[in-house]
VEXROGU-68405 format. One line per 10 residues: number of its first residue (from 1); their letters; for each residue x, y, z of C-alpha. Coordinates in nm, 3 decimals. Example, Ala and Ser with C-alpha at 12.3 -4.5 7.8 and 13.67 -1.06 7.14 Angstrom:
<marfis>
1	as	1.230:-0.450:0.780; 1.367:-0.106:0.714
</marfis>
This chain:
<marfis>
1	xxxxxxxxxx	12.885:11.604:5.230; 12.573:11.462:5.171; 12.631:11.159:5.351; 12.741:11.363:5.678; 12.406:11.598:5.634; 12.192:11.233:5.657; 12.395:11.114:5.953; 12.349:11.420:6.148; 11.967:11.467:6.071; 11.904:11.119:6.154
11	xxxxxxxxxx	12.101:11.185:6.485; 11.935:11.497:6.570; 11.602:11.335:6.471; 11.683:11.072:6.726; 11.755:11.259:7.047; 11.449:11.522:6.949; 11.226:11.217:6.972; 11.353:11.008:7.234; 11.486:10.672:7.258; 11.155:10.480:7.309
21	xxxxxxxxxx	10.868:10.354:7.044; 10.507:10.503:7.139; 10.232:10.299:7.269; 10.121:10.144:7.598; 10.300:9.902:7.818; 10.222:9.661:8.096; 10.358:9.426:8.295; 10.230:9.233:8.562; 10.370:8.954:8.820; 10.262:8.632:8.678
31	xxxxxxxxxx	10.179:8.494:9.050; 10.066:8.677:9.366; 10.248:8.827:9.597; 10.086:8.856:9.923; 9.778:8.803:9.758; 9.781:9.100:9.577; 9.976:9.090:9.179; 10.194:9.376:9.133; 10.167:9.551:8.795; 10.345:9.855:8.660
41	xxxxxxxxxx	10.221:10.024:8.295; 10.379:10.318:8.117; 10.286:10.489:7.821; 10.519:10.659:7.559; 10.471:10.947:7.364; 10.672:11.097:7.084; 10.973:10.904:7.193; 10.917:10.956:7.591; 10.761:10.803:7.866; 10.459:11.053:7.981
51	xxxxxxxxxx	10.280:10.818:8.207; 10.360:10.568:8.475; 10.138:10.408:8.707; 10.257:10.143:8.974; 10.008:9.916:9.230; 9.830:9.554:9.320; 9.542:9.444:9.260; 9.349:9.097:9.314; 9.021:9.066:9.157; 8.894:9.393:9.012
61	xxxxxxxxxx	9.042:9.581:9.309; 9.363:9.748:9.342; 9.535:9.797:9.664; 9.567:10.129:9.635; 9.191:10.156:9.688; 9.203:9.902:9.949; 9.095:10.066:10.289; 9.170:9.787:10.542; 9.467:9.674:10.394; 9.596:10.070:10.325
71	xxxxxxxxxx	9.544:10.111:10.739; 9.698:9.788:10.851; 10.001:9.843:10.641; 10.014:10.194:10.746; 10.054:10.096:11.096; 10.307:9.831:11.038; 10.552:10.035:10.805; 10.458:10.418:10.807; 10.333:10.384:10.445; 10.082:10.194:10.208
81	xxxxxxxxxx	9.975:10.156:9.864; 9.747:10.436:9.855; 10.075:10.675:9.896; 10.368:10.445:9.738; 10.155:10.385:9.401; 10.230:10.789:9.368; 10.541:10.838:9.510; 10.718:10.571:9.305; 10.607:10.721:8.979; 10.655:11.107:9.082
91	xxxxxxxxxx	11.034:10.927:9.167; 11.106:10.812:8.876; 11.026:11.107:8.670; 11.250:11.343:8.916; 11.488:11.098:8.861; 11.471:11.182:8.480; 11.438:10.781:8.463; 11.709:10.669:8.577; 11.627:10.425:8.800; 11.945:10.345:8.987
101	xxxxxxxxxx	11.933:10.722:9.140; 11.596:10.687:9.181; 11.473:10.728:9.563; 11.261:10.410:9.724; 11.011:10.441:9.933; 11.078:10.347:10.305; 10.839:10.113:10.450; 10.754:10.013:10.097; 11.111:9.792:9.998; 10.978:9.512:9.788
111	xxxxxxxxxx	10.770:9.728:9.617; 10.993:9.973:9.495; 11.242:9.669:9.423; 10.930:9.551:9.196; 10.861:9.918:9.047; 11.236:9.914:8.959; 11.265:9.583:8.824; 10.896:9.597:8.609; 11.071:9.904:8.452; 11.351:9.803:8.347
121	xxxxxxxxxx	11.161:9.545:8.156; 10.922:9.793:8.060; 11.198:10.068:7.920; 11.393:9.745:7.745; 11.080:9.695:7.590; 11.002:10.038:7.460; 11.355:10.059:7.342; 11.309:9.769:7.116; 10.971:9.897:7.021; 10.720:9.609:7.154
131	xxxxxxxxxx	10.406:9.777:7.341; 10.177:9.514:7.513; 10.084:9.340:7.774; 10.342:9.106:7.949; 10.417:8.884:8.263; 10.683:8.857:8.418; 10.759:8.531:8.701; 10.759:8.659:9.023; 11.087:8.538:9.130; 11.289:8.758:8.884
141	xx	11.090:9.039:9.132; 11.308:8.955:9.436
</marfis>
């Protein structure tokens, strides 16, 4: 009886925490893309990712907060960086995480393809409970 009282309190323990180890976690392409590197980060608490955040950057600047190249894209695909680095977060969370039913962002294809891809790596690494900083090589993006 004993035995079955540990096994249930460590199973109860487990889904009352979540699946993932606290900390912070990034990952970033390990070449440019467009001249811009894509990077996703996510941070875990008590077991469950609280915090995602999706852009570019080059330099110290992130395309998100890049006027010129928010307008051009905006005219050439209906979307830019400025929106997509929110909407692909706010997805994923009404998603509930699951990233195969979560929505893409039209106009924005390759970068939801890298949002998806950088979490999966992200989540695998949570899972086996190794925060950092990573790279990843930009072909496994496509």
């Amino acid at each position: 009886m004993r035995k079955i009282s540990i096994v249930i309190f460590i199973l109860l323990t487990t889904l009352a925490f979540g699946k993932y180890k606290d900390g912070k976690y990034y990952v970033e392409s390990d070449k440019s893309i467009w001249f811009w590197k894509p990077f996703t980060m996510m941070v875990v608490k008590d077991g469950k990712i609280v915090e995602v955040q999706h852009d570019r950057y080059r330099k110290n600047e992130l395309a998100s907060e890049n006027n010129g190249y928010n307008k051009n894209m905006k005219k050439k695909t209906g979307t830019d960086p400025k929106e997509y680095s929110k909407k692909l977060p706010a997805n994923f969370f009404a998603a509930k995480g699951d990233l195969e039913k979560m929505d893409g962002i039209a106009g924005a294809t390759d970068s939801s393809q890298h949002f998806k891809i950088m979490m999966k790596f992200l989540m695998e690494k949570a899972e086996e409970g190794k925060p950092g900083r990573y790279t990843i090589d930009k072909n496994k993006l496509k």
